[in-house]
C-alpha positions as CSV (number, residue, x, y, z in Angstrom):
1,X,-27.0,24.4,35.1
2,X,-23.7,22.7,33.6
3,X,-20.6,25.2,33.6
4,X,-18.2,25.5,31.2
5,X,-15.0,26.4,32.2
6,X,-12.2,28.2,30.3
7,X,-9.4,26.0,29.5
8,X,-7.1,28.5,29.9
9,X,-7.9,29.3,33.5
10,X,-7.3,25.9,33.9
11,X,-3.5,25.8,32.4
12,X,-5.3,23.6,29.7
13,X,-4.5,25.0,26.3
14,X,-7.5,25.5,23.9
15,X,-8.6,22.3,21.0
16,X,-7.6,24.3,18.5
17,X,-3.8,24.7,19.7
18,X,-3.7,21.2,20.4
19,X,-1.5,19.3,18.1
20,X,-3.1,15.4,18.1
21,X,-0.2,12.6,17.8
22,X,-1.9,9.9,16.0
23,X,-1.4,6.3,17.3
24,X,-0.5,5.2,13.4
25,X,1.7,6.7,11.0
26,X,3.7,5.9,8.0
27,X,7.4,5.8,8.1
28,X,8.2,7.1,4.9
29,X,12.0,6.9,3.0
30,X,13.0,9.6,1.1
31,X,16.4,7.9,0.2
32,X,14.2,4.9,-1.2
33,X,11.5,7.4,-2.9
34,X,14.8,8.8,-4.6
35,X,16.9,5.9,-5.3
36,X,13.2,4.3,-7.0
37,X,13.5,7.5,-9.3
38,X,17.4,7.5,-10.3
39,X,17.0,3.5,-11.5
40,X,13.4,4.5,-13.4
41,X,15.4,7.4,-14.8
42,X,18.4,5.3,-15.6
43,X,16.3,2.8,-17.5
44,X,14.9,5.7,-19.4
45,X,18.2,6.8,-21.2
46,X,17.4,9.9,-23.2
47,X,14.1,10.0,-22.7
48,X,12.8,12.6,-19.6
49,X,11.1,10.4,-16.5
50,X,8.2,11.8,-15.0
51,X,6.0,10.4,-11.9
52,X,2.4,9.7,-11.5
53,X,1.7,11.9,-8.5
54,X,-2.3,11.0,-8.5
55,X,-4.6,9.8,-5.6
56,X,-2.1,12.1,-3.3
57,X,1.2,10.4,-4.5
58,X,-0.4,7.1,-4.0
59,X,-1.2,7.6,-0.6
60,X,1.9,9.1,0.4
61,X,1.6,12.8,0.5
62,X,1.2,14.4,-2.9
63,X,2.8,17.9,-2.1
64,X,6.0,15.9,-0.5
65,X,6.3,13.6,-3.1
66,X,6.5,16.0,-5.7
67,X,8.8,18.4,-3.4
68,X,11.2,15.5,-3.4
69,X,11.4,14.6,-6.9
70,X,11.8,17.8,-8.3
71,X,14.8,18.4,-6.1
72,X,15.8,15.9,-7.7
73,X,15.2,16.7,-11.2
74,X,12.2,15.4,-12.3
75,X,10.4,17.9,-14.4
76,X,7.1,16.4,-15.5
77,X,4.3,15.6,-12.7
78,X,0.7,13.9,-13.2
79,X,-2.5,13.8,-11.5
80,X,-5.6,12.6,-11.9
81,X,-8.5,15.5,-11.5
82,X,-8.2,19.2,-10.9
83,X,-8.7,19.3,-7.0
84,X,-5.3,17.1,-6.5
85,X,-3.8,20.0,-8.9
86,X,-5.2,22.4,-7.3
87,X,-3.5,20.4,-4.1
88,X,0.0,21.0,-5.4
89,X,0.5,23.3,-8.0
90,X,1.6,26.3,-5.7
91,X,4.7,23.6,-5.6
92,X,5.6,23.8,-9.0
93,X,8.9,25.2,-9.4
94,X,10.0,26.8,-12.9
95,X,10.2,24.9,-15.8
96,X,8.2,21.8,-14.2
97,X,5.2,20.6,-15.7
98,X,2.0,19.1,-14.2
99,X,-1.0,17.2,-16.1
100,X,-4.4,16.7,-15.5
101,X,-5.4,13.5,-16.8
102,X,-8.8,13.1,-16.9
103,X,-9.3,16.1,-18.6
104,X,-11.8,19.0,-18.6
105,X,-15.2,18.7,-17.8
106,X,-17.3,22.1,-18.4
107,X,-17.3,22.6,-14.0
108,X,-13.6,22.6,-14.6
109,X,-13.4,25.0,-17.3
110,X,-13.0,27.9,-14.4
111,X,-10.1,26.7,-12.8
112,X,-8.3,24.8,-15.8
113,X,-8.1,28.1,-17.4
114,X,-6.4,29.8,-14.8
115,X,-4.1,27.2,-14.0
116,X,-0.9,26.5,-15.0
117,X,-1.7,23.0,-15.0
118,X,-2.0,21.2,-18.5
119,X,-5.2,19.0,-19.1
120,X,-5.1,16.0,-20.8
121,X,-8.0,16.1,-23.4
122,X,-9.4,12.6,-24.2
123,X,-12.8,13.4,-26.6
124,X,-13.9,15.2,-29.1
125,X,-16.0,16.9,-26.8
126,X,-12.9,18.0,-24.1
127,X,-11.0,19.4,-27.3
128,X,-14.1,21.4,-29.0
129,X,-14.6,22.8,-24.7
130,X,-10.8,23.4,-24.6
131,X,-11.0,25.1,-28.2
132,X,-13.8,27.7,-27.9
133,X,-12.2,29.0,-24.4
134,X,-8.8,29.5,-25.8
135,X,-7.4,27.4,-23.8
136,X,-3.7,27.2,-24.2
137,X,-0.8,24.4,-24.5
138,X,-2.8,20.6,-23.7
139,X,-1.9,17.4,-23.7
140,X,-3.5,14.2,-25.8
141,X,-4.9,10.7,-24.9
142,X,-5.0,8.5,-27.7
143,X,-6.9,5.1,-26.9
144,X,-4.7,2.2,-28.1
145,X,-6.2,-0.6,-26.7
146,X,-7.5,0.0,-22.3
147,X,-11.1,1.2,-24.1
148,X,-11.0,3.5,-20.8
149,X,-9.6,7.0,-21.6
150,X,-8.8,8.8,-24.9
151,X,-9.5,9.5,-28.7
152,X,-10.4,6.1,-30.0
153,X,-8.5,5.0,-33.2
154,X,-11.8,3.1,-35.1
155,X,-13.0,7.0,-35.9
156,X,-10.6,9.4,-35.1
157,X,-10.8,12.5,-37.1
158,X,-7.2,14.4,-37.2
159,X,-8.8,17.1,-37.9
160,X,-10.2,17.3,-34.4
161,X,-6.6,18.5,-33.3
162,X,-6.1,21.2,-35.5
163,X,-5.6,24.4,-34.0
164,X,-4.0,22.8,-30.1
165,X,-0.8,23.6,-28.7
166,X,-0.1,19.9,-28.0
167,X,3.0,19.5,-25.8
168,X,2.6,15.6,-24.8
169,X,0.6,13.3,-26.7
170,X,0.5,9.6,-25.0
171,X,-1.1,6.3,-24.6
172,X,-1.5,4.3,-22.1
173,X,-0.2,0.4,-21.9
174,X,-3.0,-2.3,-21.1
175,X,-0.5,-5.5,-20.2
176,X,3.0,-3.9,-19.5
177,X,3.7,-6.1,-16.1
178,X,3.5,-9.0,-18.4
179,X,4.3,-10.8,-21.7
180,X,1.3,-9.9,-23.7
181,X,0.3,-9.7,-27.2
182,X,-1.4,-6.1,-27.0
183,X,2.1,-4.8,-25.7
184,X,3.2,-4.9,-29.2
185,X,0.2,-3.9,-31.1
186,X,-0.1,-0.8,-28.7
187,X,3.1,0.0,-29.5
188,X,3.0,-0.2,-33.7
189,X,-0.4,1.5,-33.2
190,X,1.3,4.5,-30.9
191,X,4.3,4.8,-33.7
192,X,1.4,5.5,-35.8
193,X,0.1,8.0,-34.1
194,X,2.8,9.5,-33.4
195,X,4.3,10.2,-37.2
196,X,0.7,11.7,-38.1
197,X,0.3,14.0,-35.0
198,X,2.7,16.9,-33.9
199,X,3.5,17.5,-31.0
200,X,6.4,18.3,-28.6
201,X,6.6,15.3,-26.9
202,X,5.1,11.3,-26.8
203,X,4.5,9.1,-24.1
204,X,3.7,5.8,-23.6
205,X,5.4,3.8,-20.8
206,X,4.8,3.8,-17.4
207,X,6.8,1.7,-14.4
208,X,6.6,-1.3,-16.2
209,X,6.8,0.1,-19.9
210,X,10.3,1.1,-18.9
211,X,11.4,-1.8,-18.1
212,X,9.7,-3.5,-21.8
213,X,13.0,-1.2,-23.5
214,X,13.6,1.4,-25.1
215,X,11.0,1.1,-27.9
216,X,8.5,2.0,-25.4
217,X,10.5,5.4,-24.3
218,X,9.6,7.5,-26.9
219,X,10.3,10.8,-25.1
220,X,8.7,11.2,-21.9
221,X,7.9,8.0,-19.4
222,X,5.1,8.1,-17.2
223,X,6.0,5.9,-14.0
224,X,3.9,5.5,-10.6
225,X,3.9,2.1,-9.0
226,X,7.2,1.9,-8.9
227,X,8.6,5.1,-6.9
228,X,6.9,3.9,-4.3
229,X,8.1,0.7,-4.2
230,X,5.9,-1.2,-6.0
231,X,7.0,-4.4,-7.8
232,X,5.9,-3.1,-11.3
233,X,7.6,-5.9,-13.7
234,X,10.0,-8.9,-12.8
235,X,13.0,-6.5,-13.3
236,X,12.7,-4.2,-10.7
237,X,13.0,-7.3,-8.3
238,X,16.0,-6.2,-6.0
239,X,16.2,-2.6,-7.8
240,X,13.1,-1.2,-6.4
241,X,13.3,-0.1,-2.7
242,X,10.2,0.1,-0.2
243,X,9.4,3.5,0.5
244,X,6.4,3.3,3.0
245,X,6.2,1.2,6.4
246,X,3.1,1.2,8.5
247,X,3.5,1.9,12.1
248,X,1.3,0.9,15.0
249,X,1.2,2.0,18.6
250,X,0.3,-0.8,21.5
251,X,-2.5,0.5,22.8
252,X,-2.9,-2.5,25.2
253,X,-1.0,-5.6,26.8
254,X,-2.6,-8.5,27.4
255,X,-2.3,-12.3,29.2
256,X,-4.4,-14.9,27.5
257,X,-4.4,-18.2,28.8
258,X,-4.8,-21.4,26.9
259,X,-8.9,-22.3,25.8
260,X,-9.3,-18.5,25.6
261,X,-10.6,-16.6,22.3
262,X,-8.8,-13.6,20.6
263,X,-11.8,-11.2,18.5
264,X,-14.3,-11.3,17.1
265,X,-15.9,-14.8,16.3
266,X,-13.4,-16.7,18.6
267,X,-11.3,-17.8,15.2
268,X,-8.4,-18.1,17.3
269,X,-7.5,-20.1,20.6
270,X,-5.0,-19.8,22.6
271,X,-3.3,-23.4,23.1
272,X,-1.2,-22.0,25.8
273,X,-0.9,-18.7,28.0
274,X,1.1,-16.4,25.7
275,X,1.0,-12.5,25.5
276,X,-0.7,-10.4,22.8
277,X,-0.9,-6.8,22.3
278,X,-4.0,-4.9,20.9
279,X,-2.8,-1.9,18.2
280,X,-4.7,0.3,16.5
281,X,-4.8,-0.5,13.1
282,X,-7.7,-2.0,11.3
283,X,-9.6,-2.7,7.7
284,X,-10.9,1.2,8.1
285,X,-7.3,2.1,7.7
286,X,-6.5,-0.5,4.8
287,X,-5.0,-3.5,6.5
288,X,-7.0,-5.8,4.8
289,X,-9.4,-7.9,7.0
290,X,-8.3,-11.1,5.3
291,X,-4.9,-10.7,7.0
292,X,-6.4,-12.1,10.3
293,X,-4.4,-14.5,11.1
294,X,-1.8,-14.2,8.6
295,X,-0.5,-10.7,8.8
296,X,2.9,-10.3,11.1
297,X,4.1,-7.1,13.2
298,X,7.9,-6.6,13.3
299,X,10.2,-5.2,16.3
300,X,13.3,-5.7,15.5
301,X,14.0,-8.9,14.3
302,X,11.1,-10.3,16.2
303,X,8.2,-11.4,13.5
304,X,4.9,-10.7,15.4
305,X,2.0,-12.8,14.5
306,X,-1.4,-11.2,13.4
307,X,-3.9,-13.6,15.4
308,X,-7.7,-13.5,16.1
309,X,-9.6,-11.5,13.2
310,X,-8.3,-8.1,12.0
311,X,-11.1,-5.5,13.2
312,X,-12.3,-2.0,11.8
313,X,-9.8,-0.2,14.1
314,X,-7.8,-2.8,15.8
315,X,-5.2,-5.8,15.4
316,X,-4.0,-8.0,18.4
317,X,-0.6,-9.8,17.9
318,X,1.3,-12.1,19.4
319,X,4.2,-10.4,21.6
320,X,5.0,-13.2,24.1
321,X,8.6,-13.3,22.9
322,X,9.1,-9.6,23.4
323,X,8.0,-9.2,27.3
324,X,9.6,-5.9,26.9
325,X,7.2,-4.6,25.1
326,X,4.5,-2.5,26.7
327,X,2.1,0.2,26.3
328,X,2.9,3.4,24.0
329,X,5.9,1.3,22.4
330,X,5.2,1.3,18.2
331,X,5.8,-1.5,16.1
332,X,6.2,-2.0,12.4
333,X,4.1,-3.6,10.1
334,X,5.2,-6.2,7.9
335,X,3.8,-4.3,4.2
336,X,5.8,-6.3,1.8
337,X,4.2,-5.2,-1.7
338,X,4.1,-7.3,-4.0
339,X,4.4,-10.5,-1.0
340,X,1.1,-8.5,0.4
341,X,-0.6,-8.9,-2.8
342,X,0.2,-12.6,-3.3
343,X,-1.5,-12.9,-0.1
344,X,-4.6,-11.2,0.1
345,X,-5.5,-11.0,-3.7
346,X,-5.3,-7.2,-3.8
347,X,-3.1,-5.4,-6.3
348,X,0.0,-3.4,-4.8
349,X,-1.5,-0.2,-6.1
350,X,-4.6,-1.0,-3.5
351,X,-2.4,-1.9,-0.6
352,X,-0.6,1.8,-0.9
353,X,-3.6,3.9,-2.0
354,X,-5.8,1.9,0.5
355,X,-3.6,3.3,3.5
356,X,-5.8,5.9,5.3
357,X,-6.3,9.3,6.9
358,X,-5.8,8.1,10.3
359,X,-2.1,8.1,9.7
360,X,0.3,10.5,10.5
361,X,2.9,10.4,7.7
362,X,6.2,11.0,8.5
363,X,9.8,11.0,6.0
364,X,13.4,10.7,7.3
């Protein structure tokens, strides 16, 4: 019969006092996440700047995002469903705000109600379930155009918002990265709105809608993609700082010699002996698969090629002109944005939220 041993008559301390050191992790600027904020919120002028906070601060850490802009004065926070407010509002601080924007379904009523969270009501049927629980102060989608969330305009019945505390009532831009005709028509359509329907505050614009001008402001802006370094519009080009680089640990080193195959399906041969590294980092953790063979690790100023096909859990570069580099050591990954997206099709709001569990996430 098999015996199990305690660990700690062996010296070995037990799983669950075990801290595990992941062999990924993001490297994650809080001077960048900050400096992304001050230029929204200079753009904004008189009117407050908020942040999109949703799908755990786009894949950066919801709770430390938040921590870090309200220390630096942002007052007005937004998420997506009740569980990532449930997530973070023991972080709310006085006098700062948190939406839920897709509203209240009847299994939220519970913890809506006892949260200091705000919903974001965006039908008839939200507001008539907020109304009959007493629900207090709300906020209000008005559709404008995205046919996704919100009161449509083609019936909308003002009498529907009789009787809310609305503090924010907003819209939502279809084309803002862009020069497009809806951009305009939202906007006449908001101003509306916005003269028939009281409220304490309107909102329209997010990243890129600030950079479209002040005519988009209103009072409240709304922006995500770009505190986290996204390329949002052609203006915050050289404004707007990366916040989040991926980090990979060599898990092997390698000598292939020339007519020998790297992954899976042999797309790559070696035409010479060179040295590669295998890292763990793969499609499962949101490095797309279609960067095989295009995708480049960084050490320094050494540009590591991505070669063979990128795997579910592993990447094997090219490291034969850094012989110094060995087992354990971590390297960068090159995560450009908006460069990223030009390359593998994806939107820059994938590449960030596509980042997975498997990394540790780190801020300096």
């Amino acid at each position: 019969m098999h015996q199990v041993v305690d660990p700690d008559l062996m010296g070995i301390p037990p799983l669950m006092n075990l801290n595990y050191q992941s062999p990924l992790r993001l490297r994650l600027d809080r001077a960048a996440l900050l400096s992304n904020y001050r230029w929204l919120g200079e753009r904004c002028g008189q009117a407050a700047c908020g942040a999109a906070i949703k799908a755990n601060g786009y894949g950066l850490g919801a709770r430390e995002v938040m921590a870090h802009l309200a220390g630096a004065g942002c007052r007005d926070f937004f998420v997506a469903t009740w569980a990532e407010a449930l997530d973070v509002q023991d972080g709310l601080g006085e006098a700062v705000g948190l939406s839920v924007l897709h509203g209240v379904r009847p299994e939220d009523m519970r913890i809506a109600l006892a949260s200091p969270a705000r919903p974001v009501l965006n039908s008839a049927e939200q507001i008539a379930r907020w109304k009959e629980a007493g629900g207090g102060p709300c906020d209000v989608m008005i559709d404008t155009g995205m046919n996704r969330l919100g009161l449509s305009l083609s019936d909308l019945d003002f009498s529907l918002l009789d009787g809310l505390e609305i503090d924010t009532l907003m819209s939502h831009l279809v084309a803002a990265e862009e020069e497009h005709y809806l951009n305009d028509v939202q906007l006449m359509l908001f101003g509306d709105i916005a003269r028939r329907v009281t409220a304490k505050r309107y909102s329209l614009a997010n990243s890129a809608g600030i950079c479209r001008g002040e005519k988009f402001l209103f009072d409240l802006a709304r922006p995500g993609l770009a505190l986290y370094g996204g390329i949002a519009h052609p203006e915050c080009e050289g404004n707007i700082r990366p916040v989040a680089t991926p980090q990979a640990e060599i898990l092997q080193r390698r000598t292939v010699r020339g007519g020998e195959s790297v992954g899976y399906g042999a797309t790559f041969v070696a035409d010479r002996t060179m040295e590669t590294a295998t890292i763990n980092l793969g499609y499962a953790d949101g490095y797309a698969r279609i960067l095989s063979g295009a995708g480049t690790a960084l050490k320094d100023e050494a540009r590591l090629p991505v070669i063979g096909r990128v795997s579910m859990d592993l990447v094997t570069i090219d490291v034969t002109e850094r012989p110094d580099l060995k087992e354990g050591d971590w390297v960068d990954i090159d995560y450009d944005l908006s460069f990223t997206a030009l390359l593998t099709g994806l939107s820059q709001y994938e590449l960030l939220t596509g980042l997975g569990q498997r990394f540790d996430r780190y801020w300096v």
